[in-house]
DRENDO-1510 file (C-alpha; in Angstrom, 1 decimal, always signed):
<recs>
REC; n; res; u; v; w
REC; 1; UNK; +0.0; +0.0; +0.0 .
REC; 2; UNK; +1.7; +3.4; -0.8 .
REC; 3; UNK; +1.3; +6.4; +1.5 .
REC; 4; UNK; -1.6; +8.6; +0.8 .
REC; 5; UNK; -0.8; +11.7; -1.2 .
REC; 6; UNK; -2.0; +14.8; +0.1 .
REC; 7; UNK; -3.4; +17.1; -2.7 .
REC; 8; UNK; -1.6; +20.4; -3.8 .
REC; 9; UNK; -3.8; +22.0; -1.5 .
REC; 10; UNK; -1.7; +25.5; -2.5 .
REC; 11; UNK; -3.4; +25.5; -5.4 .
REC; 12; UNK; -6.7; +24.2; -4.5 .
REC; 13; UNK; -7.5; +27.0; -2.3 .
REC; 14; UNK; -5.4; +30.0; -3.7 .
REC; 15; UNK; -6.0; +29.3; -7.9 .
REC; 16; UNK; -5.1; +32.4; -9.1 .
REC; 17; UNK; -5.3; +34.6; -6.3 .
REC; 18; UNK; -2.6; +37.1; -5.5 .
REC; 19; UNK; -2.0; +40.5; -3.2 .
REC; 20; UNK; +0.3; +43.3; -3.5 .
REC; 21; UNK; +2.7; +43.4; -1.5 .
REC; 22; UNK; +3.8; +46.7; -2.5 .
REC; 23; UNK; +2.9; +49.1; +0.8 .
REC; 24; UNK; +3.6; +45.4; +3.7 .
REC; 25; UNK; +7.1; +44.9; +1.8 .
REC; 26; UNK; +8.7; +47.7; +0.4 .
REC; 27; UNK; +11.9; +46.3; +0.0 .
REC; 28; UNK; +10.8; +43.0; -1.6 .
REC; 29; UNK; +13.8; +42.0; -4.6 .
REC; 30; UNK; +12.3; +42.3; -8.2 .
REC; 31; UNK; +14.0; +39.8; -9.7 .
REC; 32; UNK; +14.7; +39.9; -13.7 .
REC; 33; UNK; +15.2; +36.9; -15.4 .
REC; 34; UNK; +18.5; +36.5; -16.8 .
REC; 35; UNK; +20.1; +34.8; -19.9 .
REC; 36; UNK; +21.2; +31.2; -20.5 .
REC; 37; UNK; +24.9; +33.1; -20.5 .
REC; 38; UNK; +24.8; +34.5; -17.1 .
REC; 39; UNK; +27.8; +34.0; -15.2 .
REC; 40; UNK; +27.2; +32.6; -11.7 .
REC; 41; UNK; +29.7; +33.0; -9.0 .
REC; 42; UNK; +31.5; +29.9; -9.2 .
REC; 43; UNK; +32.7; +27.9; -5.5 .
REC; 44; UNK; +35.7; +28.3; -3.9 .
REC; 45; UNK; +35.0; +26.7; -0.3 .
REC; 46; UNK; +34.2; +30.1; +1.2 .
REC; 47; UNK; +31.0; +31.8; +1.2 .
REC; 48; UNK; +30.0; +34.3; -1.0 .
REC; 49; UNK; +31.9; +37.9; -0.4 .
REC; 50; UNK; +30.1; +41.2; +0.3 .
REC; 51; UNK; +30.9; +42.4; -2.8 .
REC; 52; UNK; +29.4; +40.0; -5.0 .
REC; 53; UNK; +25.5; +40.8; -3.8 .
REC; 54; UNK; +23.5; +42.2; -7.1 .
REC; 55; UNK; +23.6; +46.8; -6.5 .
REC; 56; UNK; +20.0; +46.4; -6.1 .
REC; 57; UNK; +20.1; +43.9; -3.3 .
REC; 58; UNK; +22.8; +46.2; -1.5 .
REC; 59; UNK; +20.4; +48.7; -2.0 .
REC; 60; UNK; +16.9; +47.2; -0.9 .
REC; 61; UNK; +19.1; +45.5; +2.1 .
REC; 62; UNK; +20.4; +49.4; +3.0 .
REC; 63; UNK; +16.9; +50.8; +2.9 .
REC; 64; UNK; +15.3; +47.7; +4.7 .
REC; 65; UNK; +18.0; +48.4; +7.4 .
REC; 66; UNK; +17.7; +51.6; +7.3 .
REC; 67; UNK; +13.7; +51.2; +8.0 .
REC; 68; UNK; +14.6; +49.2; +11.0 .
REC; 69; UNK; +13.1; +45.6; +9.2 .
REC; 70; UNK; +16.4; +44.4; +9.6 .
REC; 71; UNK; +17.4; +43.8; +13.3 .
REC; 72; UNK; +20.9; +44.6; +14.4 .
REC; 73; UNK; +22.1; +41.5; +15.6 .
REC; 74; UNK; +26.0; +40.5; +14.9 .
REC; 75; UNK; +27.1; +37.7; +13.1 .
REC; 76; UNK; +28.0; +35.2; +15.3 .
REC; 77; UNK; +31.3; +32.9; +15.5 .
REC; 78; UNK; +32.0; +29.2; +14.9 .
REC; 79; UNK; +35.4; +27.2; +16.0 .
REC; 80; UNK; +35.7; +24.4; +13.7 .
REC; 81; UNK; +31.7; +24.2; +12.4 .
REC; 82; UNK; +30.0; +23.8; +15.7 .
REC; 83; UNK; +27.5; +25.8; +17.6 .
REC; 84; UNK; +27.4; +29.1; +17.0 .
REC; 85; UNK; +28.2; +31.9; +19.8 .
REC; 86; UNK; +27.3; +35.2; +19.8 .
REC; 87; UNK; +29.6; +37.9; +20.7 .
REC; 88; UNK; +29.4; +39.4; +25.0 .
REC; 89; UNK; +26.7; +41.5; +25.5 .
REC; 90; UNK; +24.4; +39.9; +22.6 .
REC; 91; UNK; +20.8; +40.7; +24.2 .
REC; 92; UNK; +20.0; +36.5; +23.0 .
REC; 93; UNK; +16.0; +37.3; +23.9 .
REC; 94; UNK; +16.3; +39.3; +20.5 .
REC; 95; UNK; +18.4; +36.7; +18.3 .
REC; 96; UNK; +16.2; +33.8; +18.4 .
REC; 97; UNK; +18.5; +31.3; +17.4 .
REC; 98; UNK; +17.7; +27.6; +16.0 .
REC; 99; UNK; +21.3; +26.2; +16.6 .
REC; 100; UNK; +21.5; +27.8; +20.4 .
REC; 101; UNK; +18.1; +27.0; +21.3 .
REC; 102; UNK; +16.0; +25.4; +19.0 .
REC; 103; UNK; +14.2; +28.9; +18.6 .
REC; 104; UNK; +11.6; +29.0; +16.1 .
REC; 105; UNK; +10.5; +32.1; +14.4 .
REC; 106; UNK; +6.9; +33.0; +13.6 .
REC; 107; UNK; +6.8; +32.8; +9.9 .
REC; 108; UNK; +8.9; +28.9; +10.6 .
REC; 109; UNK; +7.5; +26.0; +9.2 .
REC; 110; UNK; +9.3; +23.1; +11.2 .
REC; 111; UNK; +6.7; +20.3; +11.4 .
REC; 112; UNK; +3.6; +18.6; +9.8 .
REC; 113; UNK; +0.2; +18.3; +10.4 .
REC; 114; UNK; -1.1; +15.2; +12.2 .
REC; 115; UNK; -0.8; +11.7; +10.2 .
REC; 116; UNK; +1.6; +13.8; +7.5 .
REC; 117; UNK; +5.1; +13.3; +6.6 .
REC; 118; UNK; +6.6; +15.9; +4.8 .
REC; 119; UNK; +8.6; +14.7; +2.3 .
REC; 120; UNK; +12.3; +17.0; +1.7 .
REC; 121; UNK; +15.5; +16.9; +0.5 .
REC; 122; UNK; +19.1; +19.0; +1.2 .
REC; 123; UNK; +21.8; +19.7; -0.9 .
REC; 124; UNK; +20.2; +18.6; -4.1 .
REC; 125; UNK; +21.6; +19.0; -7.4 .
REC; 126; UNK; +24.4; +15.7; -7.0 .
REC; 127; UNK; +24.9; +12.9; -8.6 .
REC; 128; UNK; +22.2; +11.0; -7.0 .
REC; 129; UNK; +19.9; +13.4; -7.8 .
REC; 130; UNK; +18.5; +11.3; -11.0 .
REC; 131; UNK; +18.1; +8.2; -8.8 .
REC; 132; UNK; +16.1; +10.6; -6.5 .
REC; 133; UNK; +14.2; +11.6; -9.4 .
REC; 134; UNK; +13.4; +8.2; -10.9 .
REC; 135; UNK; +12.1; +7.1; -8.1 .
REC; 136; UNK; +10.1; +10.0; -6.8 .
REC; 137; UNK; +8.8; +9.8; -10.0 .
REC; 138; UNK; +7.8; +5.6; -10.0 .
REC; 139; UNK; +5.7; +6.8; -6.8 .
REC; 140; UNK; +4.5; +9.7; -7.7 .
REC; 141; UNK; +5.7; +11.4; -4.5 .
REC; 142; UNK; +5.9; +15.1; -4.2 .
REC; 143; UNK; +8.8; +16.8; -2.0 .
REC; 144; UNK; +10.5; +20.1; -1.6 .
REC; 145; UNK; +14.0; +19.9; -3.2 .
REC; 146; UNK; +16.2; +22.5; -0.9 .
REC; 147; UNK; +19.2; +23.4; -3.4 .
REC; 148; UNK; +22.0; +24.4; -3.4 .
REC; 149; UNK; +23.1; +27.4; -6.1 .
REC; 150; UNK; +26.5; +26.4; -6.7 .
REC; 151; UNK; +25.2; +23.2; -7.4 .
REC; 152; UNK; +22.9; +24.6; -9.9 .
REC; 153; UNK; +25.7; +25.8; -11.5 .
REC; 154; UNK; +28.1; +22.9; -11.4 .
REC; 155; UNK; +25.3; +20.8; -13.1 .
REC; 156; UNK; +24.1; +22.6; -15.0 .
REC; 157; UNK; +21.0; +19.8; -16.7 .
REC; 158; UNK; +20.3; +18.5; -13.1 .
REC; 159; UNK; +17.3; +21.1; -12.5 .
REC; 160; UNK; +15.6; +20.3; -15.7 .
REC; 161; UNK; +15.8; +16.7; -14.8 .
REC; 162; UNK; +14.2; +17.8; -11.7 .
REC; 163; UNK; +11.5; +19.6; -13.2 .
REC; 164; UNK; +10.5; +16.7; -15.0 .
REC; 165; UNK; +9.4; +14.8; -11.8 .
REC; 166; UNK; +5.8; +15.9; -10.9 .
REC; 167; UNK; +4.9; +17.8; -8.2 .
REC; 168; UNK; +8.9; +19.0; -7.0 .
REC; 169; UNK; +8.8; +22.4; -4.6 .
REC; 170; UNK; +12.3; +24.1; -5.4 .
REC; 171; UNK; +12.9; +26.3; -2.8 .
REC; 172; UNK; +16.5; +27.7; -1.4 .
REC; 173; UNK; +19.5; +26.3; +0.4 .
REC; 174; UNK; +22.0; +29.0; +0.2 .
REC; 175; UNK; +24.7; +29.1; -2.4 .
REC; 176; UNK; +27.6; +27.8; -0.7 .
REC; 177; UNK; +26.5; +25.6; +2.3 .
REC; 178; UNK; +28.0; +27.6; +5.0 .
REC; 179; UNK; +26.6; +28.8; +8.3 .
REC; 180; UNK; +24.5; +31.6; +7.5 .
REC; 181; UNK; +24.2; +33.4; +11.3 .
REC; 182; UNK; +28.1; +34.0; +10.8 .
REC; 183; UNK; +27.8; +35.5; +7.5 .
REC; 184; UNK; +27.0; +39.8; +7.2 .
REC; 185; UNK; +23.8; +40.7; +6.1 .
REC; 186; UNK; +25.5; +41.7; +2.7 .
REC; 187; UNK; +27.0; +37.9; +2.3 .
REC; 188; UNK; +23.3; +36.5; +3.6 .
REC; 189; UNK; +21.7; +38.8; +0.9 .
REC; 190; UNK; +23.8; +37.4; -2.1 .
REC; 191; UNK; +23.3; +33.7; -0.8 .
REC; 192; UNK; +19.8; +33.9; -1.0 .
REC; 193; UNK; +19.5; +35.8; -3.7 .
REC; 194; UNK; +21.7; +34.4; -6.0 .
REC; 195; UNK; +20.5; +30.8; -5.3 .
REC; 196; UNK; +17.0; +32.0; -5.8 .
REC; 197; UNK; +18.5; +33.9; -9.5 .
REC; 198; UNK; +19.5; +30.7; -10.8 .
REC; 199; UNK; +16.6; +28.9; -9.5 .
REC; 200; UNK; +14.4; +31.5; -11.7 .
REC; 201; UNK; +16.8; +31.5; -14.6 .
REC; 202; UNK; +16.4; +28.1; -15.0 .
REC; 203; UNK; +12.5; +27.5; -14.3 .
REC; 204; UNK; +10.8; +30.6; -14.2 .
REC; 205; UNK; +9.6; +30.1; -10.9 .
REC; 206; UNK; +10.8; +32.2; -7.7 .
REC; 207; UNK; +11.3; +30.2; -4.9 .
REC; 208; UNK; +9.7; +30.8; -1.4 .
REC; 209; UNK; +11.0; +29.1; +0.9 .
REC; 210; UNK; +14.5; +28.3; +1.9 .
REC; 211; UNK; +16.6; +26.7; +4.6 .
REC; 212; UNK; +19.7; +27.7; +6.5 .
REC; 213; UNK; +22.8; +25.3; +6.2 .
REC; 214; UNK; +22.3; +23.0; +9.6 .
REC; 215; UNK; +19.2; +25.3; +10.2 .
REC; 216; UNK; +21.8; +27.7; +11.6 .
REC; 217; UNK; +19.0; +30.8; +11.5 .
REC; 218; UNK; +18.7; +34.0; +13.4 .
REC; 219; UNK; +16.0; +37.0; +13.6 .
REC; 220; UNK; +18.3; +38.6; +11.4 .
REC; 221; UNK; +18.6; +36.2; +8.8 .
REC; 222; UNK; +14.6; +35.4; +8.8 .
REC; 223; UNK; +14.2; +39.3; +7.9 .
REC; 224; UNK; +16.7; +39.4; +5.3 .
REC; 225; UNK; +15.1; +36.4; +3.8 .
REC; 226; UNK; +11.5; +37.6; +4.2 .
REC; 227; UNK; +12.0; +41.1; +3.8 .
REC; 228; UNK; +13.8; +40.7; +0.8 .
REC; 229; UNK; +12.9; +37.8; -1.0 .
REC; 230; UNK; +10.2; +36.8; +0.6 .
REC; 231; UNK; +11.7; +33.4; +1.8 .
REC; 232; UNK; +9.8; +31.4; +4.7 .
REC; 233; UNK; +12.4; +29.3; +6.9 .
REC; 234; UNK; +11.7; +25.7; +7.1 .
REC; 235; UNK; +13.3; +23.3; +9.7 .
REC; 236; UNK; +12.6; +20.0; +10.9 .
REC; 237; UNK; +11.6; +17.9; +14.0 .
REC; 238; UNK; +12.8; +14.6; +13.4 .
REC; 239; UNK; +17.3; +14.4; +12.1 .
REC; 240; UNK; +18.1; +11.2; +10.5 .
REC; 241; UNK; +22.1; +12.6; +10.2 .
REC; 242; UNK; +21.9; +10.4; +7.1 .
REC; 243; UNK; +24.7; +12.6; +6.0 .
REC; 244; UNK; +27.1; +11.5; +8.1 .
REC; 245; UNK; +27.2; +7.5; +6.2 .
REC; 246; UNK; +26.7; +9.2; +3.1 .
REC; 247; UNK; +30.5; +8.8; +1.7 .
REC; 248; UNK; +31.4; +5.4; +3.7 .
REC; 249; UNK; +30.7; +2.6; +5.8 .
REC; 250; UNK; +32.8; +4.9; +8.2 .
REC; 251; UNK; +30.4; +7.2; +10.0 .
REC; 252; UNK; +31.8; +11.1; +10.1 .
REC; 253; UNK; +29.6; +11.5; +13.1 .
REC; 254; UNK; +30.9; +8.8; +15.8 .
REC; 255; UNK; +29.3; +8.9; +19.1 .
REC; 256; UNK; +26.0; +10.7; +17.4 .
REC; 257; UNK; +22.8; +8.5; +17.4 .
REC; 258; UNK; +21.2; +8.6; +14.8 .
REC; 259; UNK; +24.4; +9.1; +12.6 .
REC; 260; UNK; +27.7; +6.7; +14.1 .
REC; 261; UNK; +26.6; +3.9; +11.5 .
REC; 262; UNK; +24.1; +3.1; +9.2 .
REC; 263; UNK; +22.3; +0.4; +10.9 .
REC; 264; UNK; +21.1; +2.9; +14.0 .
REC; 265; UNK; +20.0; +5.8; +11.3 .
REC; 266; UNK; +17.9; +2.9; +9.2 .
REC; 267; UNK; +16.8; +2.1; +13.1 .
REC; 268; UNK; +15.9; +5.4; +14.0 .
REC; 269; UNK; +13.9; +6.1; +10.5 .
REC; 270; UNK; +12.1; +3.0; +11.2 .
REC; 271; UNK; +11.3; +3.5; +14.3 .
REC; 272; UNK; +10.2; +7.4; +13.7 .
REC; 273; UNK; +7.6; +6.0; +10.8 .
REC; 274; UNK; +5.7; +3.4; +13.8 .
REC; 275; UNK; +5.9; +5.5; +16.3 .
REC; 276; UNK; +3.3; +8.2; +17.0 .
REC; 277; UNK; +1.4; +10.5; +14.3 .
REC; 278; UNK; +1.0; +13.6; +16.4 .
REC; 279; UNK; +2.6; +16.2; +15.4 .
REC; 280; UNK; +3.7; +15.1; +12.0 .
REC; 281; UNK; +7.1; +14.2; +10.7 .
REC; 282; UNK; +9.3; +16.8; +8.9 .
REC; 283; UNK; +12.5; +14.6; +8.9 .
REC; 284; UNK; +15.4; +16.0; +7.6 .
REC; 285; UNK; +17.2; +14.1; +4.9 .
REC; 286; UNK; +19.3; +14.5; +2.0 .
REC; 287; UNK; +20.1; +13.3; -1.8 .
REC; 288; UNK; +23.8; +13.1; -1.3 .
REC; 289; UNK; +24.6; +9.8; -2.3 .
REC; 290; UNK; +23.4; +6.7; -3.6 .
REC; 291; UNK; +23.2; +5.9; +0.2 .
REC; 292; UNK; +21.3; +8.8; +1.4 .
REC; 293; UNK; +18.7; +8.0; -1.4 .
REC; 294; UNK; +18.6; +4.6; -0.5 .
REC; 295; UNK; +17.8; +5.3; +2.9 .
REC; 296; UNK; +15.0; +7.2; +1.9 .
REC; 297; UNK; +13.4; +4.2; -0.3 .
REC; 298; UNK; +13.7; +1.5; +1.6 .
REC; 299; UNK; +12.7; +2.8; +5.0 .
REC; 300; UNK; +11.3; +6.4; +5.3 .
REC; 301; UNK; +9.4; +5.6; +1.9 .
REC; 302; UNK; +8.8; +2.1; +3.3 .
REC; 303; UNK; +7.5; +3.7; +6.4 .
REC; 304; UNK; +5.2; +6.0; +5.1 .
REC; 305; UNK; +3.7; +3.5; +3.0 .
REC; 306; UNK; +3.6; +0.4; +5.8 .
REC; 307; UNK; +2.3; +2.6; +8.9 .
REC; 308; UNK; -0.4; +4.4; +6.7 .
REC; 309; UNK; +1.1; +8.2; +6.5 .
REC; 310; UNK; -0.2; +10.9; +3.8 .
REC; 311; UNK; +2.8; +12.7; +2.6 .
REC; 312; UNK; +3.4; +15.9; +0.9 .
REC; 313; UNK; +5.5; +18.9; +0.0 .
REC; 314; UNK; +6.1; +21.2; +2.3 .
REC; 315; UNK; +4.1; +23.8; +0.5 .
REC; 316; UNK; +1.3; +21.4; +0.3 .
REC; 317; UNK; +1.7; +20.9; +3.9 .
REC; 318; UNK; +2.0; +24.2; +4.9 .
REC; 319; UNK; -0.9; +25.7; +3.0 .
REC; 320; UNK; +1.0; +28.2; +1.0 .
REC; 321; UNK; +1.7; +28.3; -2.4 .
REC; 322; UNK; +4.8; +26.7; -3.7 .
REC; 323; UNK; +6.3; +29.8; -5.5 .
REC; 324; UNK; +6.7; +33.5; -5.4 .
REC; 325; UNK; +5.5; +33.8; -8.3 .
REC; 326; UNK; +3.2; +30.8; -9.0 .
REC; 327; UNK; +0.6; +28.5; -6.7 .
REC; 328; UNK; +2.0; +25.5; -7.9 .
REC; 329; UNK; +3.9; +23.7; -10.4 .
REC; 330; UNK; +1.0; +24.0; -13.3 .
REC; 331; UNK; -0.3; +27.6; -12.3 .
REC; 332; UNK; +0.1; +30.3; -14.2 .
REC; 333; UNK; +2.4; +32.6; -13.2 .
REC; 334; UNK; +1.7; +36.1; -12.0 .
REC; 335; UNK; +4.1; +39.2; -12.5 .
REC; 336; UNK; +6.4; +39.8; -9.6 .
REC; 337; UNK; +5.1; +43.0; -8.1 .
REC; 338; UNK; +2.3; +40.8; -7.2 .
REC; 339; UNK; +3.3; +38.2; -4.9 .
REC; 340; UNK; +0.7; +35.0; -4.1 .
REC; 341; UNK; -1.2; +35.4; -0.5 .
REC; 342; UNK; +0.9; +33.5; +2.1 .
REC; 343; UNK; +3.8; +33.9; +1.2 .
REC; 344; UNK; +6.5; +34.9; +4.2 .
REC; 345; UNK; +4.8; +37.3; +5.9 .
REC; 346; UNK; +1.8; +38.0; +4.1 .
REC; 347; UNK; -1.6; +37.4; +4.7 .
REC; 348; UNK; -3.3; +34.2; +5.3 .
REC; 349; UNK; -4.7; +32.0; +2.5 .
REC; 350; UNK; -8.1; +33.0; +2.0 .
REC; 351; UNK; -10.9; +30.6; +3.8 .
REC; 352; UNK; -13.9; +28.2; +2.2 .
REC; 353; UNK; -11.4; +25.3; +0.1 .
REC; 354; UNK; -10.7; +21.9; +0.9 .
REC; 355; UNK; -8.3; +19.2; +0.8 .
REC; 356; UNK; -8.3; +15.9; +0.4 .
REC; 357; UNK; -8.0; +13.6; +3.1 .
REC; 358; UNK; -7.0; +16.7; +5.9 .
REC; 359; UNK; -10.2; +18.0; +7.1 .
REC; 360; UNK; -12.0; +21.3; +6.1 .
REC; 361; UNK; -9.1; +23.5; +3.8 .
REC; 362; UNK; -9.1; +27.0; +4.3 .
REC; 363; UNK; -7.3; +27.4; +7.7 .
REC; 364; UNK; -4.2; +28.8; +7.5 .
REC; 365; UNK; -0.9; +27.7; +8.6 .
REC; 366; UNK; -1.4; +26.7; +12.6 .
REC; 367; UNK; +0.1; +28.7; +15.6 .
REC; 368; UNK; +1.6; +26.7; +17.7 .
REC; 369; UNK; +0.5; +25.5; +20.6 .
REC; 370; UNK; +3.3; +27.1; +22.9 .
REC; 371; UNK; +4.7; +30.4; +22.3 .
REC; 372; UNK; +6.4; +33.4; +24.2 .
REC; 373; UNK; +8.6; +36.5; +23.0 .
REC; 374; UNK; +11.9; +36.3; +22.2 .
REC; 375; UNK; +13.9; +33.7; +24.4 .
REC; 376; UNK; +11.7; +33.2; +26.9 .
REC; 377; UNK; +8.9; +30.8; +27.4 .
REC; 378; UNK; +5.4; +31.6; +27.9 .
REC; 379; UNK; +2.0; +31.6; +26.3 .
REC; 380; UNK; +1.0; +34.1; +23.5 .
REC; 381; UNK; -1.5; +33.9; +20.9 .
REC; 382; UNK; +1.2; +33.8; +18.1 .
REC; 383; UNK; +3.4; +31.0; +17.3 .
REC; 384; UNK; +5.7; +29.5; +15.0 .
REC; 385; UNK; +4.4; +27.6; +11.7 .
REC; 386; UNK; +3.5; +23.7; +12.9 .
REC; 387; UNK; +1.8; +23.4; +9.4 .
REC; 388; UNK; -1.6; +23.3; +8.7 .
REC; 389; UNK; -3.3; +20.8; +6.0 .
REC; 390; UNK; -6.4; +21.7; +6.3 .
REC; 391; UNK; -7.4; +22.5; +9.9 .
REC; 392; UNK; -5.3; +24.3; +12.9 .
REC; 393; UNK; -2.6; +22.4; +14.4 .
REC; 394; UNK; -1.5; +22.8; +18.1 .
REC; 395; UNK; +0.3; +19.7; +18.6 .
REC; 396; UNK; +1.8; +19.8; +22.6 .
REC; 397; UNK; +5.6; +20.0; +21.2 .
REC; 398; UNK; +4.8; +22.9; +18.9 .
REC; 399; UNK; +6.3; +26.0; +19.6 .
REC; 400; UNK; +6.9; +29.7; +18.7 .
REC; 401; UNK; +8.8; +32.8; +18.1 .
REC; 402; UNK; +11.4; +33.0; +20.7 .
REC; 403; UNK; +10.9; +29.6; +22.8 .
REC; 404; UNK; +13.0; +26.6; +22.7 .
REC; 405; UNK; +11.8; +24.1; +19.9 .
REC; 406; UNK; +11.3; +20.4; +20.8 .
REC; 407; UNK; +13.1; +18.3; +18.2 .
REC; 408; UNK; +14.9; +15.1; +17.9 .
REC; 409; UNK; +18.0; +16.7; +17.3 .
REC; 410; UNK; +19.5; +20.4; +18.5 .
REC; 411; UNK; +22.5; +21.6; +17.1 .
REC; 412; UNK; +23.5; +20.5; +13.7 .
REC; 413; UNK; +27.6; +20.1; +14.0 .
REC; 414; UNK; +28.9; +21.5; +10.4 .
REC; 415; UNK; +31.1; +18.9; +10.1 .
REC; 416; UNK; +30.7; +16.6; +7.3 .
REC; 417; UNK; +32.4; +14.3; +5.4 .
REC; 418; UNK; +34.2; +15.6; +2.1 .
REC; 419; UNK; +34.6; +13.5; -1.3 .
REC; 420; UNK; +31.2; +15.3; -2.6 .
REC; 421; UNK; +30.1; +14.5; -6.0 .
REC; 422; UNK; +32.3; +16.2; -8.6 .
REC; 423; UNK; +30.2; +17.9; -11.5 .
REC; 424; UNK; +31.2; +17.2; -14.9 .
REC; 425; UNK; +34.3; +18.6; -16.4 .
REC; 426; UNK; +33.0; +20.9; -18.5 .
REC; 427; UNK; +30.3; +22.3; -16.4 .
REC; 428; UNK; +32.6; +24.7; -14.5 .
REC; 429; UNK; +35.4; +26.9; -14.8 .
REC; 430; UNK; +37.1; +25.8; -12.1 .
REC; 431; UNK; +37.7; +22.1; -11.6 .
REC; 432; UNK; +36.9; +22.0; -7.8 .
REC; 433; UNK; +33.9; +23.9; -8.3 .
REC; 434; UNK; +32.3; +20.9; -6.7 .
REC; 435; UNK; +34.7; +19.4; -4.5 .
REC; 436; UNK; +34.8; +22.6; -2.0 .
REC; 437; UNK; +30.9; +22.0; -0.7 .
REC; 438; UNK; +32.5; +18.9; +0.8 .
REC; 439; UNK; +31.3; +20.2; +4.0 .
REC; 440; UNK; +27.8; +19.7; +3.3 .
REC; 441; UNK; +25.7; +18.3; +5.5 .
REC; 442; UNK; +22.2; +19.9; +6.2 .
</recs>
C-alpha cells in the first residue's frame, strides 16, 4: 500500500489569487530573469563575499536596514563548524537562534500536520539526484527539493531533470552551504538571492521558501530572507544525520545516534515511521549519495507507505503556495510586483477550500500550541508555523517565536564528510567547483 498523497492544496484554495505586497514589503527583490549566458559566481569553499551581492540587493538591504526591518544582531562565530556563539553583550532574547536554542520564528514551518510526513531533501543538485528523481517519479511522490546554487551551477541539466518529476517544490538552500548566522547581512543577501537567481533563470519560478545550512537561523537572517525575498524558513523535528554515512561505511559523526553507523540511522527512520502520528514528521534528509537516497526508499518511503502516513510537500503541507511567483507547479504565473497570499509574511490563504483527506481547507498555517517573546517561554497567541493541511494544528511539542523548539536533534555540527560528488568537467570553470561543498551536511 503506498502512503496517501496529500493534494496540492496550494493550489486548490489560492488558484489564481494574488496581493500586492507593495505598501507590507517595500523592500521585496524584483528579480529579472537572466540569460542562458549568465555567469554565476563559481565555488571556492568560502561563502559568497560582500561584494558579489547584485547593487540592487545592496540597495533594498540598506533601505530595509535603514527602515529598521532588519534587526541589528551581529554575526555570530563558529570554532571548527560547531554551535554558533554570539559575541558578550548579545541581548540573546532578540536573536532567536535555531542552533543555540532550538528557537523558532513565527513565519517557521518546522513540522507537519497530524498523520503527515513531509517529504524533503538538502543539498540537491548531486549525482544522486537522478536516482532521486526516478524514483520520486515511479511513486508519484511530491517533496521540496532545498538546493544548493553552486550546485545549480556545477550541473548545469540537473534542475531540468528535476523539473521533469511531478509535483517537486524548489525552494532555497544557500549558495555555498555555509553557516549563515556567521555571515554579514550583505554575504546573507547574495546567498539567498543568487540561489534564488538561478533557481528563476532556469525554471521561471521564484522560490519561497529556503533553509539555512544545519538550520543555523537567526532573527536577522529570517528578515533578510522575508524582507527581501520573501523566503519562509523551514526546519525539521525529526534528524536522520543520514549525512554522516553518506561517503562510507565509516560514520563522520561517531558517538552521534542517529548518525555513528548506518544500521542505527535505518533504526531510527524505522522507528520514527511506527511510532506516533501527532505532530507530524518533517525529517530532515538529504540526496547526497546513492546511500542517502537509499535510505529514503527503503525505510522512510517504506515507512510511510507500511504505517499508513499521507505525505506531501512542504508547500502542500503548509498551505502556502509553492512559488513567489506561481501557486503551484501547473499555475500560471503572476508578475512579480504581485506576490501570491501566504507567502512569508503576508496574509493568510483566504478561507472556504478543501483538501483531500486533511479535514475542512481554508485554515491557514497553525500557531503553535506554545509560544512566548523572544527567548523566553510563555504563552502568547502567536506561534511559530506547525503546518496546517487543512485545519489548525496545536500539537503539545509545537512552539513559537522565541521559545525553545522540541526536536529530535539540536545543534546540527557542520562537520561533514568531504569526497562530494564532482560535477562534470565541463560544467565549470574551475575544476573544484564541486569538490569545496565537501562540507555539506544539512
Amino acid at each position: 500500500m503506498l502512503g496517501l498523497r496529500l493534494l496540492p492544496v496550494a493550489v486548490l484554495l489560492f488558484g489564481g489569487v494574488s496581493a500586492s505586497v507593495a505598501s507590507s514589503h517595500p523592500h521585496r527583490i524584483q528579480f529579472k530573469r537572466q540569460a542562458s549566458s549568465t555567469q554565476y559566481p563559481q565555488l571556492n569553499g568560502k561563502p559568497l563575499t560582500a561584494d558579489q551581492i547584485k547593487p540592487e540587493w545592496k540597495a533594498a538591504l540598506d533601505a530595509a536596514t535603514k527602515a529598521g526591518k532588519i534587526p541589528n544582531i551581529p554575526p555570530s562565530t563558529s570554532v571548527d563548524g560547531g554551535t554558533p556563539t554570539y559575541p558578550s553583550g548579545t541581548d540573546m532574547t532578540k536573536v532567536c537562534s535555531w542552533s543555540t536554542d532550538a528557537c523558532q520564528g513565527p513565519n517557521d514551518v518546522y513540522q507537519a500536520p497530524d498523520g503527515v510526513v513531509g517529504v524533503q531533501f538538502d543539498d540537491g543538485p548531486t549525482e544522486a539526484t537522478a536516482r532521486l528523481n526516478q524514483f520520486l517519479t515511479q511513486n508519484n511522490i511530491s517533496a521540496t527539493r532545498f538546493l544548493i546554487g553552486g550546485q545549480i551551477a556545477g550541473f548545469p541539466n540537473a534542475l531540468a531533470g528535476i523539473m521533469k518529476v511531478p509535483n517537486q517544490q524548489l525552494c532555497v538552500h544557500s549558495y555555498t552551504h555555509h553557516q549563515m548566522t556567521t555571515l554579514t547581512s550583505e554575504q546573507i543577501a547574495a546567498e539567498l538571492g543568487w540561489t534564488a537567481q538561478i533557481i528563476y533563470d532556469q525554471t521561471g519560478f521564484i522560490p519561497n521558501c529556503h533553509r539555512c545550512p544545519y538550520g543555523d537561523v537567526d532573527n536577522r537572517v529570517r528578515a533578510i530572507a522575508e524582507e527581501l525575498f520573501g523566503l519562509y524558513h523551514v526546519s525539521w523535528n525529526h534528524d536522520t544525520n543520514d549525512w554522516c554515512v553518506s561517503q562510507s561505511e565509516t560514520s563522520a559523526c561517531p558517538g552521534e545516534n542517529p548518525g555513528s553507523s548506518v544500521d542505527n540511522i535505518q533504526t531510527y527512520i524505522d522507528t520514527t515511521m511506527a511510532g506516533p502520528k501527532s505532530p507530524g514528521v518533517i525529517m530532515l534528509e538529504h540526496e547526497l549519495s546513492d546511500r542517502t537516497v537509499g535510505l529514503f526508499e527503503e525505510h522512510t518511503w517504506t515507512g510511510i507507505s507500511k504505517n499508513g502516513w499521507k505525505h506531501a510537500n512542504i508547500g502542500e503541507l503548509a498551505q502556502k503556495p509553492w512559488y513567489a511567483n506561481a501557486a503551484g507547479p501547473d499555475s500560471a504565473k503572476t508578475a512579480q510586483n504581485n506576490i501570491l497570499v501566504g507567502s512569508a509574511g503576508s496574509a493568510a490563504p483566504p478561507s472556504g477550500g478543501s483538501s483531500s483527506g486533511t479535514g475542512s481547507g481554508g485554515a491557514s498555517a497553525s500557531t503553535g500550541g506554545s509560544s512566548a517573546a523572544a527567548g523566553k517561554s510563555g504563552t502568547s497567541t502567536s506561534g511559530s508555523t506547525a503546518a496546517a493541511a487543512g485545519s489548525a494544528s496545536t500539537p503539545s511539542s509545537s512552539t513559537a517565536a522565541g521559545t525553545t523548539g522540541t526536536t529530535t536533534s539540536t545543534t546540527k555540527k557542520s562537520s561533514a564528510p568531504a569526497g562530494f560528488a564532482a560535477a562534470p568537467a565541463a560544467a565549470v570553470a574551475a575544476a573544484a567547483a564541486v569538490a569545496v561543498v565537501g562540507a555539506l551536511c544539512a
